[in-house]
C-alpha positions, -999 to 999 in steps of 0.1 A, spaced: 51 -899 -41 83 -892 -62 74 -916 -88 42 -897 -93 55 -860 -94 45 -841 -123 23 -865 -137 -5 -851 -154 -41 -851 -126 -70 -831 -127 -75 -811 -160 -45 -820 -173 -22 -800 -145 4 -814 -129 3 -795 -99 13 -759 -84 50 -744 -85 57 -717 -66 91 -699 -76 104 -677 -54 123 -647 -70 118 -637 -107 148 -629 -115 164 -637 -146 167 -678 -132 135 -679 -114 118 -662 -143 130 -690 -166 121 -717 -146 90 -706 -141 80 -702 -179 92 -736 -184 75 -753 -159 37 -732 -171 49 -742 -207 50 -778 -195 17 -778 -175 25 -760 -147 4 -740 -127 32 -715 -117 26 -687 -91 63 -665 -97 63 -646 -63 90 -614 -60 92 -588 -36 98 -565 -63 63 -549 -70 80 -526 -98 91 -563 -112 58 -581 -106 38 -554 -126 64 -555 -154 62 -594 -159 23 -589 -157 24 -567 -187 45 -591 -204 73 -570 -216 100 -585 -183 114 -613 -204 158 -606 -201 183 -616 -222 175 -655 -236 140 -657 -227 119 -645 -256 92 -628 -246 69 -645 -272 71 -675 -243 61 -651 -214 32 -636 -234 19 -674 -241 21 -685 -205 6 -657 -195 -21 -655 -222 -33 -693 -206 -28 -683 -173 -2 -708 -166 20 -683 -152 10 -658 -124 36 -633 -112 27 -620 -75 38 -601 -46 14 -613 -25 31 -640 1 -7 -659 2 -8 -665 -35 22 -693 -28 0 -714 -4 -11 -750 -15 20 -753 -41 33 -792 -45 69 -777 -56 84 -746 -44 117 -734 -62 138 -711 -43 160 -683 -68 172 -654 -49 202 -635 -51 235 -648 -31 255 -618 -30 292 -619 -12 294 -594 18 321 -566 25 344 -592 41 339 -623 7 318 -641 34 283 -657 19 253 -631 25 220 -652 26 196 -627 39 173 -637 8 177 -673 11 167 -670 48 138 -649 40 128 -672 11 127 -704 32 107 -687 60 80 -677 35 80 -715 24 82 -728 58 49 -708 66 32 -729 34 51 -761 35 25 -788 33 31 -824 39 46 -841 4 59 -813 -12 90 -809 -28 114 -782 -18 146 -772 -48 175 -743 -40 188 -730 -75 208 -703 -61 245 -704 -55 251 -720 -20 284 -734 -4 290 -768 5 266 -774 30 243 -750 29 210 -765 21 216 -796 46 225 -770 71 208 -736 64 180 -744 45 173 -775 61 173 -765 99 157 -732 87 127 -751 70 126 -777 98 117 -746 123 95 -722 105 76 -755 93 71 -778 122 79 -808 100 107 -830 95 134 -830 60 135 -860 39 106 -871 60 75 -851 59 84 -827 29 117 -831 -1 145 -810 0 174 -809 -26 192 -788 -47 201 -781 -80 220 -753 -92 212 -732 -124 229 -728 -150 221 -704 -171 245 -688 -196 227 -655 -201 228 -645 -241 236 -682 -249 210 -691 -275 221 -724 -282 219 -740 -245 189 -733 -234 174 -741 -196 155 -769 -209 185 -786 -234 211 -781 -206 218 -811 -183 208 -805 -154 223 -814 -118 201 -822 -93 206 -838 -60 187 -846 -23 195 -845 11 181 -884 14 175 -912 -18 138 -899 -14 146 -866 -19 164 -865 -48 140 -893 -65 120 -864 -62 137 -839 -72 151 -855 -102 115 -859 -110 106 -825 -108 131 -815 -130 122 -845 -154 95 -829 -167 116 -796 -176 147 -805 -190 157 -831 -217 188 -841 -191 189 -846 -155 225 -857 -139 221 -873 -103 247 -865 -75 251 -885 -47 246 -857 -21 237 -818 -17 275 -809 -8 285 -819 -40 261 -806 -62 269 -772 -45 308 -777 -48 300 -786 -85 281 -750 -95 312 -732 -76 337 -752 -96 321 -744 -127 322 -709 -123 354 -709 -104 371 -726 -139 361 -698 -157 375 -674 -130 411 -688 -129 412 -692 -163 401 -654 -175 426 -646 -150 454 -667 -165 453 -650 -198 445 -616 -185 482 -619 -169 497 -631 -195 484 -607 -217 499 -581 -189 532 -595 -189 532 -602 -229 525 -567 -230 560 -559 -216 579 -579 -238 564 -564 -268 547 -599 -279 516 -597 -294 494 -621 -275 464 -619 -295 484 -642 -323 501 -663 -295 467 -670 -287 453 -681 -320 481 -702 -325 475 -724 -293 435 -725 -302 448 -744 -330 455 -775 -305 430 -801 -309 435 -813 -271 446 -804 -237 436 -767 -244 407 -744 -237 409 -708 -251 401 -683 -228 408 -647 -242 418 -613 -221 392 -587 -209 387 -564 -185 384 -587 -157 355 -614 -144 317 -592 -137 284 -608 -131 273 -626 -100 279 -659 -107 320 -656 -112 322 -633 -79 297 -652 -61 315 -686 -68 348 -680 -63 341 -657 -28 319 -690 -16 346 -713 -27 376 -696 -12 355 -691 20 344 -724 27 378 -738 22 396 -708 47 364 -715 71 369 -753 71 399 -776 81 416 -775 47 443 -753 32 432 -721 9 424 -720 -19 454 -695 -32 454 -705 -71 418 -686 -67 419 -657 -44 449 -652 -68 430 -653 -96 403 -631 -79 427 -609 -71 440 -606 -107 405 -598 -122 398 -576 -94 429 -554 -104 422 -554 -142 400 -521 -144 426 -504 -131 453 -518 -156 431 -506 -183 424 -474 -165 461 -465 -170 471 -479 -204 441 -453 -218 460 -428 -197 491 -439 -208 478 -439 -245 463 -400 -244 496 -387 -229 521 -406 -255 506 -388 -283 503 -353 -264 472 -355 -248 452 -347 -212 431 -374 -196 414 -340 -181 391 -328 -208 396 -357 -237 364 -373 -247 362 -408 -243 337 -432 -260 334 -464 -241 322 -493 -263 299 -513 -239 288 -515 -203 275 -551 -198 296 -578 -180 300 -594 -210 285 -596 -251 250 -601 -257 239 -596 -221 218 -560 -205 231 -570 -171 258 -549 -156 257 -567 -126 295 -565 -111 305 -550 -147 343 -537 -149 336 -519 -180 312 -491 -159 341 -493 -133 362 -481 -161 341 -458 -174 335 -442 -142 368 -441 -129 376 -422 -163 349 -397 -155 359 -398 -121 395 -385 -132 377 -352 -155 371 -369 -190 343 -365 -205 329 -395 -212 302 -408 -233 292 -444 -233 273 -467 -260 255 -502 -255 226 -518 -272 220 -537 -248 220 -514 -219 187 -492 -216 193 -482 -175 227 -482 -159 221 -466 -119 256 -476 -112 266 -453 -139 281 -419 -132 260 -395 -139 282 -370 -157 286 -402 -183 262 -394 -216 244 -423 -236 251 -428 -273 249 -448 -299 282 -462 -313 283 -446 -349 312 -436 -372 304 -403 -363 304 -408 -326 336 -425 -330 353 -398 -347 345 -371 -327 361 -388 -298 398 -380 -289 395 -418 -279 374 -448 -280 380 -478 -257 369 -514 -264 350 -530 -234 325 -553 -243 326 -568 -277 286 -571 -285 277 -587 -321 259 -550 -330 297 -535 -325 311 -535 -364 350 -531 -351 362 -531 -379 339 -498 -397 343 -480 -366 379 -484 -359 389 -470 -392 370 -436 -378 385 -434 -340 416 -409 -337 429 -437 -310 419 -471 -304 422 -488 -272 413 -521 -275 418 -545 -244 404 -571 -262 425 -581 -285 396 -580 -312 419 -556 -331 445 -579 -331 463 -556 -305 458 -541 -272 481 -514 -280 465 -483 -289 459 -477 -324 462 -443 -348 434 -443 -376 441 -453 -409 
């Protein structure tokens, strides 16, 4: 069976795919497999989503919408609410959110519901992938015993189960879903025969890992790297800061370093899912197994996690050194996405800046291209466009996201004060206007 997945039978299709949650991962596997031949059901609970992909304009950041239009246009691609429209699939590709509860702990509500929806569908033969962020052990323990019971049938035996974690750099337009190697892995040899030739007919690369537990150890690492690391400049930029040393050239000088060295560059801390989700899944399987902690990274969790407020009171700092009143000044913030090029605000420190600004009496105004909706967005905060103008009116404008449409360097020469947290100034100090 896993040497034939995906090839080509009646009418040229290769089979069904059902992909739970469309989402900004499930929506992009689900447009490459239809592009591939494919018969794709996308199934969300979402019915504001569902009708939005149906009309064609729910591509996010990285998936053209040109490519949702065509799959849709052949009927490829079918987005539904409707539980029944998953039944008879040969694949099914779970890609729900994994949030981190109150306490860090893993919250799997939605992978629980999603493999109950399968189980109720799971026909003998079929191929069963987790792309979501999971800790080590998860899908052999979780998803496997979970399947097992609302199915009747036996894992690695009467149906495939593996997993294979996305990853997806949202905004990255030059690695792509289908151009990035891609890890996949199987709870048994049969499993992951299939699964790797699943995902064969997706991607250009496939990497095969001996077991589930370390393919899921492998997507929190690589997130987790980026975690420590943003954290590891953000404090030295805290502590350069002190010592009057401008790290923004300390940095560019070690960039220069052809090996052993990885630039990483000071922000406002670490935002979207994956570098939360990752780290809080890491740190809690380690503390909820027989091994030390992990303290390098609920250090560096903690570090990221206190960055808003750093910047919170060096633009406080800034108004009141040259006479001014946090209480009244108005404040343009410069971007409200997790980081460039993206719309997601998912986890975002720059709208727990901005808010906590407003929070404190400024009247704040906020400017992102990106952007178009922002709930988690105080509601005394106005939307603008970042002009000259804008920026001159302001008493201050604050650097938080450093989007391609931003021109720094035009609308610096217009701001009063510059706060620029950054570094894309060259300084994080604030700055008087030329």
């Amino acid at each position: 069976m896993s040497h034939e997945l995906g090839s080509k039978g009646v009418h040229g299709h290769r089979g069904k795919v059902a992909v739970i949650g469309q989402g900004h991962i499930g929506l992009r596997v689900a447009v490459r497999a239809a592009e591939v031949g494919w018969s794709v059901v996308g199934y969300d609970i979402d019915e504001a989503r569902v009708k939005e992909l149906t009309s064609g304009l729910g591509a996010r950041d990285g998936l053209e919408t040109e490519r949702l239009s065509n799959v849709l246009d052949t009927g490829a691609y079918m987005p539904t609410f409707s539980k029944q429209d998953i039944s008879g699939f040969d694949v099914a590709v779970i890609a729900v959110p994994t949030p981190v509860g109150a306490d860090g702990s893993p919250e799997l509500s939605h992978i629980v519901d999603a493999v109950d929806l399968i189980g109720k569908y799971l026909k003998a033969g079929a191929v069963v992938s987790i792309e979501s962020s999971l800790y080590p052990g998860a899908t052999e323990g979780v998803v496997a015993s979970g399947l097992a019971y609302s199915s009747g049938k036996e894992p690695g035996v009467d149906f495939y189960l593996g997993y294979s974690p996305e990853r997806v750099d949202t905004g990255n337009r030059a690695y792509l879903f289908e151009n990035t190697p891609k890890i996949v892995s199987g709870i048994n040899d049969i499993s992951l025969d299939a699964i790797d030739s699943f995902y064969s007919t997706l991607v250009a690369k496939t990497v095969r890992v001996a077991g589930t537990p370390e393919a899921e150890l492998a997507k929190l690492m690589e997130n987790t790297f980026r975690q420590v690391n943003v954290a590891l400049v953000n404090e030295i930029a805290l502590a350069a800061g002190t010592l009057g040393i401008d790290v923004g050239e300390a940095l560019r000088a070690a960039e220069t370093k052809p090996f052993g060295y990885m630039g990483f560059h000071p922000g406002t801390g670490a935002g979207g899912h994956c570098l939360l989700s990752a780290s809080s899944y890491l740190s809690w399987s380690a503390r909820n197994g027989s091994g030390p902690p992990l303290r390098v990274v609920e250090a560096a969790m903690t570090v990221n996690s206190s960055m808003p407020g750093h910047i919170v009171q060096q633009i406080i700092n800034c108004i009141i050194s040259n006479d001014g009143h946090v209480e009244g000044s108005r404040i343009l913030v410069l971007g409200l996405a997790y980081k460039p090029g993206v719309s997601e605000v998912a986890n975002s420190p720059a709208v727990d800046i901005a808010n906590a600004l407003a929070n404190l009496g400024a009247q704040v105004s906020a400017a992102d291209p990106y952007v178009q909706e922002c709930p988690i967005l105080a509601d005394s905060i106005s939307r603008v466009e970042a002009t000259p103008q804008r920026c001159a009116e302001a008493d201050v404008v604050v650097l938080l996201v450093n989007h391609k449409e931003f021109d720094i360097g035009r609308l610096a020469e217009k701001c009063r004060l510059l706060v620029d947290p950054l570094y894309v100034t060259g300084s994080r100090n604030a700055l008087r206007a030329k």
